[in-house]
N, C-alpha and C positions, 0 to 999 in steps of 0.2 A: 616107485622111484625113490631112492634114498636120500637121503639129506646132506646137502653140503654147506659148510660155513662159506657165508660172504666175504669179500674178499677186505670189505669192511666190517666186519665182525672180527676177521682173523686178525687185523689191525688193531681192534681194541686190546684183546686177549694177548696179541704180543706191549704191546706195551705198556699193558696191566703186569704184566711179567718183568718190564722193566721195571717199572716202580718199584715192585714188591722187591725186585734187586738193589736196589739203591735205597731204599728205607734197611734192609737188612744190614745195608755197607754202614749208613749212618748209625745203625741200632749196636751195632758192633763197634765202630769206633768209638761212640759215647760211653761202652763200657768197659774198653780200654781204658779210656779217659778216666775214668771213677776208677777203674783199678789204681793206675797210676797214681791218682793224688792221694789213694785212702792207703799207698805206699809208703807215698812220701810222706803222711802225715804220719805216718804210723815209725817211720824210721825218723821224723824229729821229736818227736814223743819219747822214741827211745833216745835218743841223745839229749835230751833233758832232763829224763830220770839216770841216766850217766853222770852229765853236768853235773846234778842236784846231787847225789850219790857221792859228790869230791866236794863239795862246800860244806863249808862251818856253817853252825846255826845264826849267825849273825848275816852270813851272804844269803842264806836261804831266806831268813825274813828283810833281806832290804830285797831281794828280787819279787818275793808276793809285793813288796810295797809298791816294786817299781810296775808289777804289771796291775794291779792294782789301780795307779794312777792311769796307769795308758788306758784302761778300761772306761774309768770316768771321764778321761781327755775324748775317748771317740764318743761315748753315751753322750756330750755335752756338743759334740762336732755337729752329731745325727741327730739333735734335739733342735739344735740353730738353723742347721739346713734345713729340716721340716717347717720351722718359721717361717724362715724366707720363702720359702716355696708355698706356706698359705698362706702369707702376706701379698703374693704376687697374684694371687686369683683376686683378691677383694677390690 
């Protein structure tokens, strides 16, 4: 006598087959997604070296300054908020 799948067995296997469809759909949208932003990073990167490309050395060094400070403004934002957030366990 030959072997036949149960009719709960064939239930598994279809939609084990779903899954593996819907992980594939997300697995591909997410790297859409990474295409996309390493686009757009990559085409503001080049409009920055544009930008930079048309300014004096004077606008060029107050722009490091100015990002500069943004830098230390958010290191100082993420320092405080980490406080607070071990201050709130003790």
């Amino acid at each position: 006598m030959a072997f036949t799948p149960s009719k709960d067995q064939k239930r598994r296997e279809r939609e084990q087959r779903k899954l593996e469809k819907r992980l594939a759909r997300e697995e591909a949208k997410a790297e859409k997604l990474l295409a996309k932003r390493a686009d757009e990073a990559y085409e503001a990167e080049e409009e920055d070296e544009k930008d930079i490309s048309e300014m004096t050395e004077a606008e060029i060094q107050a722009k490091l300054e100015a990002d500069f400070e943004a830098e230390l403004a958010a290191e100082a934002a993420e320092k405080a908020k980490a406080e607070a957030e071990g201050g709130e366990d003790s």
